[in-house]
matplotlib code that plots the C-alpha trace (Angstrom):
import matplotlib.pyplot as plt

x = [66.8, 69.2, 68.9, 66.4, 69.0, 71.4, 74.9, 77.0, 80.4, 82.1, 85.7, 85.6, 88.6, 90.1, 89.8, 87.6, 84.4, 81.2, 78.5, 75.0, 72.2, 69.1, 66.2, 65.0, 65.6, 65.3, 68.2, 70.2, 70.0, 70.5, 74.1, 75.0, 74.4, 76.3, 78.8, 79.2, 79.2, 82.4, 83.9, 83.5, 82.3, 82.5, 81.1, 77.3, 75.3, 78.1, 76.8, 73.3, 74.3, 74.8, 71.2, 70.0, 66.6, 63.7, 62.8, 59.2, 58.3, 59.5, 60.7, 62.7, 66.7, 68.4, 70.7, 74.4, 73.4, 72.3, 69.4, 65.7, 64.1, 63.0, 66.0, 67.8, 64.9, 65.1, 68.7, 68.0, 67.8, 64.4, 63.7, 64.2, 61.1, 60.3, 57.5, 58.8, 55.5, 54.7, 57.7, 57.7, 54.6, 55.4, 58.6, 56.0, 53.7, 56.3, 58.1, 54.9, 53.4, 56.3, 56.9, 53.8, 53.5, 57.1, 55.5, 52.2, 54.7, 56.3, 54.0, 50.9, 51.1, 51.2, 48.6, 45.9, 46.6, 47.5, 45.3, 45.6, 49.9, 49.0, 47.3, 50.6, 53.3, 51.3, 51.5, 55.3, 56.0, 54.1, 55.4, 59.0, 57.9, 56.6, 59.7, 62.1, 60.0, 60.3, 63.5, 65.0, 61.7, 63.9, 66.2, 62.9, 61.4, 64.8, 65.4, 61.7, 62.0, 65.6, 63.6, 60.8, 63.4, 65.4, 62.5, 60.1, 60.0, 58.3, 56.1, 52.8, 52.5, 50.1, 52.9, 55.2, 53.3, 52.8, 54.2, 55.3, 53.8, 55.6, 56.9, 55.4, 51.9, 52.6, 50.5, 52.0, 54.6, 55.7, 59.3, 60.9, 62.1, 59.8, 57.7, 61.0, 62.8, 60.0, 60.3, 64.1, 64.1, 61.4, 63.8, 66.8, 64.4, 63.6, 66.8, 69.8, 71.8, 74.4, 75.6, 78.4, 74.8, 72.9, 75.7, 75.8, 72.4, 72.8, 76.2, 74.1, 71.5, 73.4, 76.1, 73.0, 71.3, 74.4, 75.8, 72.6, 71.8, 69.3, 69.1, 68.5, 71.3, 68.9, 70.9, 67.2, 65.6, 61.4, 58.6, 57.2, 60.1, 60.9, 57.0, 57.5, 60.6, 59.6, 56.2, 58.3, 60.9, 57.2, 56.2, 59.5, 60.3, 61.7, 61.8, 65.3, 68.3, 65.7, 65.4, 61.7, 61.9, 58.9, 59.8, 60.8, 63.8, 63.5, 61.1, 64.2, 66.7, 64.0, 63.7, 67.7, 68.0, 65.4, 66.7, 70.1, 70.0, 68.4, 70.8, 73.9, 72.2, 71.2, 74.8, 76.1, 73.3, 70.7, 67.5, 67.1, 66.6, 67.8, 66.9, 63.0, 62.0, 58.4, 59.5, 59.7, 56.6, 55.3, 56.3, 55.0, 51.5, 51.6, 52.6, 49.2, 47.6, 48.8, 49.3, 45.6, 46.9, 49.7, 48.1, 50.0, 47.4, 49.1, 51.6, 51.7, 49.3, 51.1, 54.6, 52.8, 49.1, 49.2, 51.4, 50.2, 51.1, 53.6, 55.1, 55.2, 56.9, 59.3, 60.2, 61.1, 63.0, 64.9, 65.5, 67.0, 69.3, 70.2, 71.1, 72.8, 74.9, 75.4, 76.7, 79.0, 80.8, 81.7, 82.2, 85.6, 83.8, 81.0, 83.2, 85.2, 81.9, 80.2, 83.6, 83.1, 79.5, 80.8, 82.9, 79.7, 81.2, 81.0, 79.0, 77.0, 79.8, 82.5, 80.2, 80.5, 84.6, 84.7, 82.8, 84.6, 87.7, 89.1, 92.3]
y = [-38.3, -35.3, -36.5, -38.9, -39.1, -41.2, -41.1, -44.3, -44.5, -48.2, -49.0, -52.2, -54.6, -52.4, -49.0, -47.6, -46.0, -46.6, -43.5, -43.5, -41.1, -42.9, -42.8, -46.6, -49.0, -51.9, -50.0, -49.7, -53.4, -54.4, -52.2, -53.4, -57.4, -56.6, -55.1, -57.6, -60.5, -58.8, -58.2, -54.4, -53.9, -56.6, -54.8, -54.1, -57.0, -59.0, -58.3, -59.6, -62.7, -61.1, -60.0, -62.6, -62.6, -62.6, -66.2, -66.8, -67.2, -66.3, -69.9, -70.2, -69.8, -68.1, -69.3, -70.0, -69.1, -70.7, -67.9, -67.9, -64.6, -63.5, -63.8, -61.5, -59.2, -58.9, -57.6, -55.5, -51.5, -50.1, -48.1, -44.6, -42.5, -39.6, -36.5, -33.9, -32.5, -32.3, -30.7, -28.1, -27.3, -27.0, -24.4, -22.3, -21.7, -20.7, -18.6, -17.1, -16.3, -14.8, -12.9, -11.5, -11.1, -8.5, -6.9, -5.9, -4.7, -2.3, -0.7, -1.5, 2.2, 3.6, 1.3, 1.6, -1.7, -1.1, -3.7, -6.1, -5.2, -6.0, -9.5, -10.6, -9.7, -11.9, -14.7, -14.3, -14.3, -17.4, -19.0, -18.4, -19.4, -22.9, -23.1, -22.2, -24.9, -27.3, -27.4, -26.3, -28.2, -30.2, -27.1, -25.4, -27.7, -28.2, -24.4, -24.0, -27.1, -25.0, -21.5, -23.1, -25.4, -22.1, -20.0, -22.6, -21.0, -18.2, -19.8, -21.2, -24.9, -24.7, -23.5, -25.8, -28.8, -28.3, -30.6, -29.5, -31.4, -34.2, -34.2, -37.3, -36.1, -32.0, -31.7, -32.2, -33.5, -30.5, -31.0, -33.2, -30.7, -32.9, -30.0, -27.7, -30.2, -30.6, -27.0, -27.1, -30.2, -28.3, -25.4, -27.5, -29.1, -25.5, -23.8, -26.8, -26.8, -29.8, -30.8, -33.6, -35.2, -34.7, -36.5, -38.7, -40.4, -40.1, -42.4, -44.8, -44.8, -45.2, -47.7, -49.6, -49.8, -50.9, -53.3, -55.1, -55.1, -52.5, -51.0, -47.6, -45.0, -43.0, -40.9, -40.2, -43.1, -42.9, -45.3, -44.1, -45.0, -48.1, -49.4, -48.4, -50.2, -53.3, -53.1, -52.7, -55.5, -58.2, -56.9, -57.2, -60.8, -63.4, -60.8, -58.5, -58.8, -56.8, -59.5, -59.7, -58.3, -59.0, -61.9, -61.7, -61.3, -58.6, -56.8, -57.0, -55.3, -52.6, -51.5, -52.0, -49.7, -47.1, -48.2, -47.2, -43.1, -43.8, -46.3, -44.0, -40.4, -42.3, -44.0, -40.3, -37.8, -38.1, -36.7, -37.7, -34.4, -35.9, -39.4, -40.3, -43.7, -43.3, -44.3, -47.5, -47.9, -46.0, -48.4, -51.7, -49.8, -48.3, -52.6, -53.4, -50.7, -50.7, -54.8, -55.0, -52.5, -54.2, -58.1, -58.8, -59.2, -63.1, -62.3, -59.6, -61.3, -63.8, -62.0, -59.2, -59.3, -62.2, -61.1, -59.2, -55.9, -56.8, -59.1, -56.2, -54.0, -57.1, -56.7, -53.4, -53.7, -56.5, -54.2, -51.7, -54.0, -55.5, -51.4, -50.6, -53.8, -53.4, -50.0, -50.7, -53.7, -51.6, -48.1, -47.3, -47.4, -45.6, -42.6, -42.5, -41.9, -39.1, -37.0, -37.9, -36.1, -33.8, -32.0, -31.3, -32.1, -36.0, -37.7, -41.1, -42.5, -40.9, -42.8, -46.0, -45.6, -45.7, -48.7, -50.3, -49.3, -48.2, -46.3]
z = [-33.9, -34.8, -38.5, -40.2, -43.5, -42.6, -43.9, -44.0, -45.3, -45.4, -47.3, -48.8, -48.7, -51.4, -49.4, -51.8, -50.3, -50.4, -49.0, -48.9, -47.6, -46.4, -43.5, -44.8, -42.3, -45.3, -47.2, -43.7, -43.0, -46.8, -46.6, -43.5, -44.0, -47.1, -45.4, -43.0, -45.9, -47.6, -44.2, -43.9, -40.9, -38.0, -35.0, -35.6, -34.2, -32.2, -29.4, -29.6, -27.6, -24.6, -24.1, -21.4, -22.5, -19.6, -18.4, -18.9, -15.0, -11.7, -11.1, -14.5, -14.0, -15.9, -18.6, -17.3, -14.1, -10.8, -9.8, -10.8, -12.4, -9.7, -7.8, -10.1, -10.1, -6.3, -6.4, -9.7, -9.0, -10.3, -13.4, -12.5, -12.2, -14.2, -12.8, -15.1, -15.9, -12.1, -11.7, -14.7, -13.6, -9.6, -11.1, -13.1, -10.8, -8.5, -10.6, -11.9, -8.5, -7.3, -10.4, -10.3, -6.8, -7.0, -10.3, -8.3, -5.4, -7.8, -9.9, -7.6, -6.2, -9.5, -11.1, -7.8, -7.0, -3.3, -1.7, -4.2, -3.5, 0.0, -0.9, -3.0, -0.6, 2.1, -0.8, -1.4, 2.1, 2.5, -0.1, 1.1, 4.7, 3.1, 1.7, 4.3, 6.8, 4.1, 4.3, 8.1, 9.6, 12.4, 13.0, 13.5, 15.9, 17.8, 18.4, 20.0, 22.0, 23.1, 24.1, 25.8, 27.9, 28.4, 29.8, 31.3, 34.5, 33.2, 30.8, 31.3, 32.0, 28.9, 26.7, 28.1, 28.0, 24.0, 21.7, 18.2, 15.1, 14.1, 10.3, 9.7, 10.1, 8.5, 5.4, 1.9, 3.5, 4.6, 6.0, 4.6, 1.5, -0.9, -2.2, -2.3, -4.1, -6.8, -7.8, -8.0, -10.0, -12.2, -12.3, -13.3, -16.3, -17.8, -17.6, -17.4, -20.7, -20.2, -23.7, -22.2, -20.8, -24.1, -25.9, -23.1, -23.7, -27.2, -27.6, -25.8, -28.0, -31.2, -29.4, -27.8, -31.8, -33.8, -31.7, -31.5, -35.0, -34.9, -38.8, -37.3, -36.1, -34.1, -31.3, -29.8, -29.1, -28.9, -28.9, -32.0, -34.0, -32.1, -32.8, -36.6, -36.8, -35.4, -37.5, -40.6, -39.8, -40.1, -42.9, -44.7, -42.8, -45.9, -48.4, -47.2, -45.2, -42.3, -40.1, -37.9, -34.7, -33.3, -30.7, -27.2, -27.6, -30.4, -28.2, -25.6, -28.3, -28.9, -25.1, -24.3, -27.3, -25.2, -21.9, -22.9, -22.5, -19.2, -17.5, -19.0, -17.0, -14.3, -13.6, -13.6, -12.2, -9.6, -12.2, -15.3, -17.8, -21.2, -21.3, -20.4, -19.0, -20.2, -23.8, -23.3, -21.2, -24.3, -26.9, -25.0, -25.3, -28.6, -29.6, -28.1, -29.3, -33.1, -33.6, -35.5, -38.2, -39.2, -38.6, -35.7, -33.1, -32.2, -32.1, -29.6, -28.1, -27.0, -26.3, -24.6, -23.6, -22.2, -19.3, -15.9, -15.1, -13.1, -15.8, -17.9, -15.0, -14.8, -18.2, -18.1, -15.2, -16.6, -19.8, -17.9, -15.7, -19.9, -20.8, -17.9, -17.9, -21.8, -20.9, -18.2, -19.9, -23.1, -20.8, -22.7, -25.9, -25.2, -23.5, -26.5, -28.6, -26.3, -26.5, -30.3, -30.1, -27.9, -30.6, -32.7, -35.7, -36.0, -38.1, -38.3, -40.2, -37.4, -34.9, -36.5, -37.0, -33.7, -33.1, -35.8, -34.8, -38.2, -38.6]

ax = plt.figure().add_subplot(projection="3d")
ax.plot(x, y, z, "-o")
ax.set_aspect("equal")
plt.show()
């Protein structure tokens, strides 16, 4: 979140404005129902009815449609996947082993170090021989099969009789450019500054919250927050305008809400750097884990523990699909808000113009 005090500014029907600085979801929901009572604002929740929540089997169609769940699922793309640790760490050892390897080659005369010299240039070499096979493998194998073609009259029929290793069966994988892309991908995590990307995921965050009725203007959606929030909306069920979210279909606002960063980077860039998938795998857990502190074991029992793992994959799938879609259908809008972000000078209540289209 880039700031937990919230700043809302609403005209009323007679202009005048109203501004207030909060982090309490109950006081956010409180302003914006009463907001939405004297006709203020018109856009934050309208668009809860076009979640399609997910069916509660396979078999089950799907409202207004003629498919089952599982049809739609079939055609859905998957949720992105996310190794940025392996990859950090595949750039750091690389970077450090080279690095090290060129420090020892230059001082290692001075320092007495020339064996030990001698051991890290064989490592540097290797590691760029790994990497150069990695990623010319075929060119490699095609080019020998050329020579020994070339000059197989004067080669042994031992030499020409060898077949090369096939990629399929190369350790690690070796040839196919998996292990080089790793440590690029690792590369591009520690030294990629993209704001347009950063502002990217965070329009979708905040455009995914307010027009579901979320009473939180987070522009960095996490699993923490989302559990909290959701906790908090049971508690305060009957008592304020901070309606319960903990039903399926509440459950479906909260991951849409930390779907939408990754559907919006993954529409527009191969690897996901500022938007992380894992968050909303996170929050399912911490909902199982946390439900006895906050008396809602039943309940999550039965919306969430009950299912199979690959229920619970389904959902998230289906979540995603829900973002993306969300996303897609209100594209002009959401632009409109990232170049708003992109200025660095906008805040909540600039955000929320936006969506409510005032003059």
């Amino acid at each position: 979140m880039i700031d937990n005090n919230i700043i809302i500014t609403v005209p009323d029907k007679n202009k005048s404005k109203a501004t207030v600085t909060t982090n309490n979801p109950r006081t956010i929901a409180k302003i914006l129902s009463l907001s939405l009572k004297n006709g203020s604002i018109s856009f934050y929740g309208s668009l809860q009815s076009t979640i399609t929540p997910l069916p509660p089997n396979p078999n089950s169609k799907i409202p207004k449609s003629s498919i089952t769940r599982q049809q739609r699922l079939n055609n859905l793309a998957d949720v992105p996947n996310d190794e940025r640790a392996q990859e950090v760490t595949a750039a750091l050892t690389t970077m450090g082993v080279v690095g090290t390897s060129l420090l020892l080659q230059g001082v290692g005369n001075g320092l007495g170090l020339n064996d030990l010299a001698l051991y890290t240039s064989i490592l540097s070499y290797g590691i760029v021989g790994v990497l150069f096979v990695d990623n010319f493998f075929d060119a490699i194998k095609t080019f020998s099969s050329l020579i020994v073609k070339m000059n197989s009259e004067r080669l042994p029929d031992a030499v020409k009789n060898v077949n090369g290793p096939d990629k399929e069966n190369m350790p690690l994988e070796l040839g196919s450019g998996k292990i080089t892309g790793v440590v690029v991908r690792g590369l591009t995590r520690l030294f990629s500054v993209d704001t347009e990307r950063e502002c990217q995921c965070e329009a979708a965050a905040f455009f995914a919250a307010y027009s579901l009725g979320l009473p939180c203007f987070s522009f960095r959606a996490n699993a923490l927050e989302a559990a909290v929030l959701l906790f908090e909306s049971k508690e305060d069920q009957g008592r304020s305008e901070f309606d319960s979210l903990l039903s399926d279909t509440g459950i479906m606002k909260m991951l849409i809400w930390l779907m939408a960063p990754v559907a919006i980077e993954s529409s527009f860039h191969p690897q996901l750097i500022s938007s992380d998938p894992r968050e909303a795998r996170g929050f399912l857990e911490r909902l199982q884990e946390k439900a006895s502190l906050f008396g809602a074991e039943d309940v999550i029992e039965t919306i969430l523990q009950t299912r199979s793992d690959q229920e619970m994959e389904d959902l998230l799938k289906w979540s995603y699909a829900e973002a993306d879609l969300l996303l897609r259908q209100n594209r002009v809008v959401v632009s409109e808000l990232t170049e708003r972000l992109i200025g660095g000078a906008s805040t909540v209540g600039d955000c929320v113009s936006v969506l409510e289209n005032w003059e």
